[in-house]
C-alpha positions as CSV (number, residue, x, y, z in Angstrom):
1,X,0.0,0.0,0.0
2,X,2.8,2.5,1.0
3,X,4.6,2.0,-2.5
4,X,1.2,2.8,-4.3
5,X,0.9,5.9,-2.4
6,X,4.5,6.8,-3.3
7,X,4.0,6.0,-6.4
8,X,0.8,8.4,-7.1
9,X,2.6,11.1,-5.3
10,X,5.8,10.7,-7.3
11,X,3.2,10.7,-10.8
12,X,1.5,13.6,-9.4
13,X,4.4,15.7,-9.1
14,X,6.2,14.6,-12.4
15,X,3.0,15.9,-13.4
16,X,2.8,18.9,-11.4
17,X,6.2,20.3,-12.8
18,X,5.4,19.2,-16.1
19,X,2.5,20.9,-16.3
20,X,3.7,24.4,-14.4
21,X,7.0,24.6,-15.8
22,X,7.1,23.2,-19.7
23,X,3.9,25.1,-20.9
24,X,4.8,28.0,-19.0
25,X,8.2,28.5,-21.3
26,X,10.6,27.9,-18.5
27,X,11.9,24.7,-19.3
28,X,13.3,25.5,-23.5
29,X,16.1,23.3,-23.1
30,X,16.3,20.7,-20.3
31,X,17.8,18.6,-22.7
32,X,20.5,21.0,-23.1
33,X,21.2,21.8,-20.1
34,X,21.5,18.1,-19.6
35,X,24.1,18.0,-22.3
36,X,26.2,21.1,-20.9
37,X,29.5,20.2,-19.2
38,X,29.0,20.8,-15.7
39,X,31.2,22.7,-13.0
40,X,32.3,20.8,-10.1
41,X,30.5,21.9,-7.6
42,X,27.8,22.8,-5.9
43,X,26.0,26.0,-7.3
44,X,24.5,29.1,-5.9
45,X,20.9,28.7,-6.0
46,X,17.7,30.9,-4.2
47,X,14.4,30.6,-3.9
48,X,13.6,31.8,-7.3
49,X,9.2,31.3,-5.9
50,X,7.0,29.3,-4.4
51,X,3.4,28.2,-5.5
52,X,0.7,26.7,-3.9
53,X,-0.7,23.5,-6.0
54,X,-4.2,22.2,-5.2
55,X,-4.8,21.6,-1.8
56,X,-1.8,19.6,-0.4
57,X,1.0,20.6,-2.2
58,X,3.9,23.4,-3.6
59,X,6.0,24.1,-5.8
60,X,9.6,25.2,-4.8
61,X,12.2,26.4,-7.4
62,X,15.2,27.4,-6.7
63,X,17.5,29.1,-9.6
64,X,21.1,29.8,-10.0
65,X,21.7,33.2,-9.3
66,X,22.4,34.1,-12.7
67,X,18.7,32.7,-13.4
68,X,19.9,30.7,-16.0
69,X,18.6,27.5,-14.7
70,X,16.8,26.0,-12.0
71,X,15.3,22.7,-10.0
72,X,11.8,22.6,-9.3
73,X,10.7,20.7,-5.9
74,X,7.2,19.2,-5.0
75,X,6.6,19.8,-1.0
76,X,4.0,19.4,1.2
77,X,1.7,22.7,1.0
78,X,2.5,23.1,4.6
79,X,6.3,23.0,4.2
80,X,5.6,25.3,1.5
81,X,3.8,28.2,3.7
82,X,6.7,27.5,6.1
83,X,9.2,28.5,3.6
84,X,7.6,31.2,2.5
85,X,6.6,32.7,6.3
86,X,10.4,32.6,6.7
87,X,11.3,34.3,3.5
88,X,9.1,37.0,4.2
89,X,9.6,36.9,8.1
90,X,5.8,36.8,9.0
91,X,5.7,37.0,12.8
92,X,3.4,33.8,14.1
93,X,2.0,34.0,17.7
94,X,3.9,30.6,18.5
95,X,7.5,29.5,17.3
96,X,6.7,27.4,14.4
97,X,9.2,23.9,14.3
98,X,11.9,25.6,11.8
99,X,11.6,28.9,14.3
100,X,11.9,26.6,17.6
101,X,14.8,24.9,15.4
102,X,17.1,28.4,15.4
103,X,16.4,29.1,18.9
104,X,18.0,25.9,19.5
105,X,20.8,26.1,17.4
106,X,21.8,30.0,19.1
107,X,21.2,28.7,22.5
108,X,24.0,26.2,21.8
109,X,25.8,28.8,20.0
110,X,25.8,26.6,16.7
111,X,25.3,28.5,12.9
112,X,24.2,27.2,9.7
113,X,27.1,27.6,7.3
114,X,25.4,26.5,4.1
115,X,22.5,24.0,2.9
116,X,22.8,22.0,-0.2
117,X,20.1,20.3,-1.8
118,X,22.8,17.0,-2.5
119,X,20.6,14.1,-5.1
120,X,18.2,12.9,-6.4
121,X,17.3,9.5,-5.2
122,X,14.3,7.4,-6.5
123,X,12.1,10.7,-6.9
124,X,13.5,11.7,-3.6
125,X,15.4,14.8,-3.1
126,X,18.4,15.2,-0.1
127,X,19.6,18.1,1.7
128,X,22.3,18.3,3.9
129,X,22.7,20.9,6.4
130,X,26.5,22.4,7.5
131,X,26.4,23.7,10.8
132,X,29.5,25.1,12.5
133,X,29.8,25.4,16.6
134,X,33.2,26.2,18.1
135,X,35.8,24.7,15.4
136,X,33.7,21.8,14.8
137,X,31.9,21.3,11.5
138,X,28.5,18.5,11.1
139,X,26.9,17.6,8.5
140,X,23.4,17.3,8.8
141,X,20.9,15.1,6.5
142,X,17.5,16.8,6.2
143,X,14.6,16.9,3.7
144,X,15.2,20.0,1.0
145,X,12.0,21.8,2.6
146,X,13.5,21.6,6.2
147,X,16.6,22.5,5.1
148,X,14.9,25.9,2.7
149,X,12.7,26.7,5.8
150,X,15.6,27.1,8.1
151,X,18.1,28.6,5.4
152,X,15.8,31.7,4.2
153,X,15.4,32.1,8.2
154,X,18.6,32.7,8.4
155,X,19.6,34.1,5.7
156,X,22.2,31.3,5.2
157,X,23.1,30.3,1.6
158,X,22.0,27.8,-0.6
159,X,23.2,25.1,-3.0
160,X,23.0,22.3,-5.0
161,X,24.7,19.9,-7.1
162,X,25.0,20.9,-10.4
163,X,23.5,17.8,-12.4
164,X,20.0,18.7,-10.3
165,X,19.5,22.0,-12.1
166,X,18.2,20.7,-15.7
167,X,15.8,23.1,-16.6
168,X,17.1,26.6,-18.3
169,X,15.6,29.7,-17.5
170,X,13.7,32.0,-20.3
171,X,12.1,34.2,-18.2
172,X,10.9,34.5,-14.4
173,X,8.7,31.9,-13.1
174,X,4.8,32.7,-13.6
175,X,2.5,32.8,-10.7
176,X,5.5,32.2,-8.3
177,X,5.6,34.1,-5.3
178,X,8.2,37.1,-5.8
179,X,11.7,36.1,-5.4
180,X,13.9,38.1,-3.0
181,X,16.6,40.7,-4.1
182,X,18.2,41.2,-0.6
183,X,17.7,40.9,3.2
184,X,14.4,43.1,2.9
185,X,13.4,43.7,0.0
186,X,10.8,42.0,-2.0
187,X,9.7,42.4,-5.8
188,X,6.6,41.7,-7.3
């Protein structure tokens, strides 16, 4: 039963991108960009937008910096509000879990040097989370959304591994929640 239920959400969000992405003109040369010699390592991505899908799921896509290209990742439509009420530092009456997660790490007096969204895996997408406390490094595994929610929190920069972003870039991405320029500012 479980690998049925995998197996429709991992349809539904081959789907998902398909349909937001391709038709929408963002995705002119994944085939390309496939072919491209890539660089060694990991590559400095942000969240490029967010956007809510049906009832129980979002869109994430983070993009190079230079926009040229990007990764689109399915999450849970509540991991997607959390990313976004961190980008846009929406005070909550209560700590939410990635909020409570950063009080902890500055009571132990740890930082997040980097996230990196690492593979894909059987339709699954890793994350690995560097934190640094005193002169000792870790090297955390987390989901990509845990590892987004903390890192726009934060501030704290983000990565990944250059054979994930496949899809080039022709334009910014439509309907997605405005991507941010700096620490405060936000354009529509």
């Amino acid at each position: 039963m479980r690998d049925l239920d995998r197996a429709r959400k991992t349809k539904r969000a081959r789907a998902l991108i398909a349909a937001l992405l391709l038709p929408a003109g963002l995705a002119a040369g994944a085939a390309r960009a496939a072919e491209k010699e890539e660089s060694p390592g990991p590559v400095r991505v942000h969240v490029a937008g967010v956007r809510m899908v049906g009832d129980d799921q979002a869109l994430v896509v983070l993009a190079d910096d230079a926009k040229r290209r990007a990764v689109p990742i399915a999450v849970g439509r509540d991991q997607g509000i959390a990313i976004l009420l961190g980008r846009e530092r929406t005070p909550t009456p209560r700590p939410m879990t990635h909020d409570l997660i950063i009080h902890i790490l500055k009571a132990l007096k740890a930082s997040v040097e980097k996230i990196t969204i690492t593979e894909l895996k059987q339709d699954t997408y890793y994350a690995e989370i560097s934190l640094r406390a005193g002169d000792g490094a870790q090297h955390i595994d987390a989901r990509p959304s845990d590892a987004i929610a903390v890192a726009v929190r934060l501030d704290a920069p983000i990565y990944a591994s250059p054979e994930l972003l496949r899809i080039e870039l022709e334009s910014d991405p439509p309907g997605l929640v405005a991507r941010r320029e700096g620490p405060a500012a936000v354009r529509p």
